[in-house]
C-alpha positions as CSV (number, residue, x, y, z in Angstrom):
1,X,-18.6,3.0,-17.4
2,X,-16.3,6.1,-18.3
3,X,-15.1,8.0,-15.6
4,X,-15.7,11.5,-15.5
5,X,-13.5,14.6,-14.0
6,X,-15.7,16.4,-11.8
7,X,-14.5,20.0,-11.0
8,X,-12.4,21.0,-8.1
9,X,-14.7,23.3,-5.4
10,X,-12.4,25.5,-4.9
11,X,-11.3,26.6,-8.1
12,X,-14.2,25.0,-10.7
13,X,-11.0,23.4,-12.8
14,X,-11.5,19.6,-13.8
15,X,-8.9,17.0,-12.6
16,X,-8.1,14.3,-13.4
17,X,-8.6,11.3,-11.2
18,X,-5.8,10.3,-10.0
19,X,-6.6,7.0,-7.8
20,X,-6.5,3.7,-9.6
21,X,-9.1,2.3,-8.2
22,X,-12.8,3.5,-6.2
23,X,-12.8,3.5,-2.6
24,X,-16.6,1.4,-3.1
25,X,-15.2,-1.7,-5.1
26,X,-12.4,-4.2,-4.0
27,X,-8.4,-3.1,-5.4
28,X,-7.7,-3.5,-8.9
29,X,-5.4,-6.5,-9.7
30,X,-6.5,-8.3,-6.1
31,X,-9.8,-9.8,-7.3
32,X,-9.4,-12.4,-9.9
33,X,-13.2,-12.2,-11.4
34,X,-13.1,-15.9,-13.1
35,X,-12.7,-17.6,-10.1
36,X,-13.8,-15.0,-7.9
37,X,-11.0,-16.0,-5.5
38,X,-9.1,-12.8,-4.0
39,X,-5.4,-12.7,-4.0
40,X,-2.9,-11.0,-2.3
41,X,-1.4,-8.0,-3.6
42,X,1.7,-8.0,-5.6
43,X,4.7,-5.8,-4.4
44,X,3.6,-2.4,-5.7
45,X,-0.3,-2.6,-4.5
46,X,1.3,-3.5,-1.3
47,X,3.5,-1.4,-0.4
48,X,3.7,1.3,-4.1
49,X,6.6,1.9,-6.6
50,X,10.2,1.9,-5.5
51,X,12.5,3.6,-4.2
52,X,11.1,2.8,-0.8
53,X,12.1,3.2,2.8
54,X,13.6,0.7,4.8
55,X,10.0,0.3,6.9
56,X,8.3,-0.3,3.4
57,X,10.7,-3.3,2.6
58,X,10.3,-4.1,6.3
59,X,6.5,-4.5,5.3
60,X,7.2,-6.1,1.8
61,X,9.4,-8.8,3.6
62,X,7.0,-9.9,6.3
63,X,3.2,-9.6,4.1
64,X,4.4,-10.2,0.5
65,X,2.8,-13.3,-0.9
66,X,0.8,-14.4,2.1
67,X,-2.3,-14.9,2.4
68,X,-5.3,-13.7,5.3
69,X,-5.1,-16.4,6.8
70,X,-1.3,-16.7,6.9
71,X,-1.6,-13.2,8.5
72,X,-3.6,-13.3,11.0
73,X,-1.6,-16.2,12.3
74,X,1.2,-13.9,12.0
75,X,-0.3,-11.5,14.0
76,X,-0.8,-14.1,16.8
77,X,2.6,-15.4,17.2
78,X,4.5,-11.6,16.8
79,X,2.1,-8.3,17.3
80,X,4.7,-6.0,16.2
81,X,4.4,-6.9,12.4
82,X,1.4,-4.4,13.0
83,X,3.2,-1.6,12.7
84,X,4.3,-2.4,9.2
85,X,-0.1,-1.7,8.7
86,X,1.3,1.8,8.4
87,X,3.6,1.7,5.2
88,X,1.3,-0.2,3.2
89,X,-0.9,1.3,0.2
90,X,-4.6,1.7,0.5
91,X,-4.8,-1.7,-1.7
92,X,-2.7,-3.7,0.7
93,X,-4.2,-2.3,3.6
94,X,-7.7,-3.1,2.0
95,X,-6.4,-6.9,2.1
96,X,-5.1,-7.3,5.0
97,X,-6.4,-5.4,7.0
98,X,-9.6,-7.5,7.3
99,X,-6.9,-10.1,8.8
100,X,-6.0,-8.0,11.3
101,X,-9.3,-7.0,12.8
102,X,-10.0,-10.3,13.2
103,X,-7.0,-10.5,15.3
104,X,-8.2,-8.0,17.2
């Protein structure tokens, strides 16, 4: 399916889409199709592309690599890991995020 560069409202000029991935299908990279088993995001769907701030390698230190699962137990045993929710990319969030409203 090609994508196409609908015009802006304002001004009628095309852009370009600038989002890797649609807000209706699951993040690019986190859904392994052959065994239809979703992973966790690697460093720069979780948290983007360096340099980052010391709250995103706060948030890379404490969710890369883990799974839901391991999260949400996370979440138990230390609720301020929450606020790291906040410097992580729309495809991290979109993984664990799940985890953490079932904290909730």
């Amino acid at each position: 399916m090609k994508k196409q560069n609908k015009p802006c409202l304002l001004t009628g000029h095309k852009h370009l889409n600038f989002f890797p991935f649609s807000f209706q299908s699951p993040p690019v990279g986190a859904l392994n199709r052959s065994a239809n088993v979703i992973n966790p995001p690697n460093a720069n769907e979780l948290v983007g592309t360096p340099p980052l701030s010391l709250d995103a390698e706060w948030a890379l230190k404490n969710f890369l690599g883990k799974t839901q699962d391991e999260v949400r137990e996370m979440c138990r045993a230390n609720s301020s890991v929450t606020e790291d929710f906040t410097y992580m990319t729309a495809l991290g969030l979109s993984y664990y995020l799940p985890a953490a409203l079932s904290y909730l």
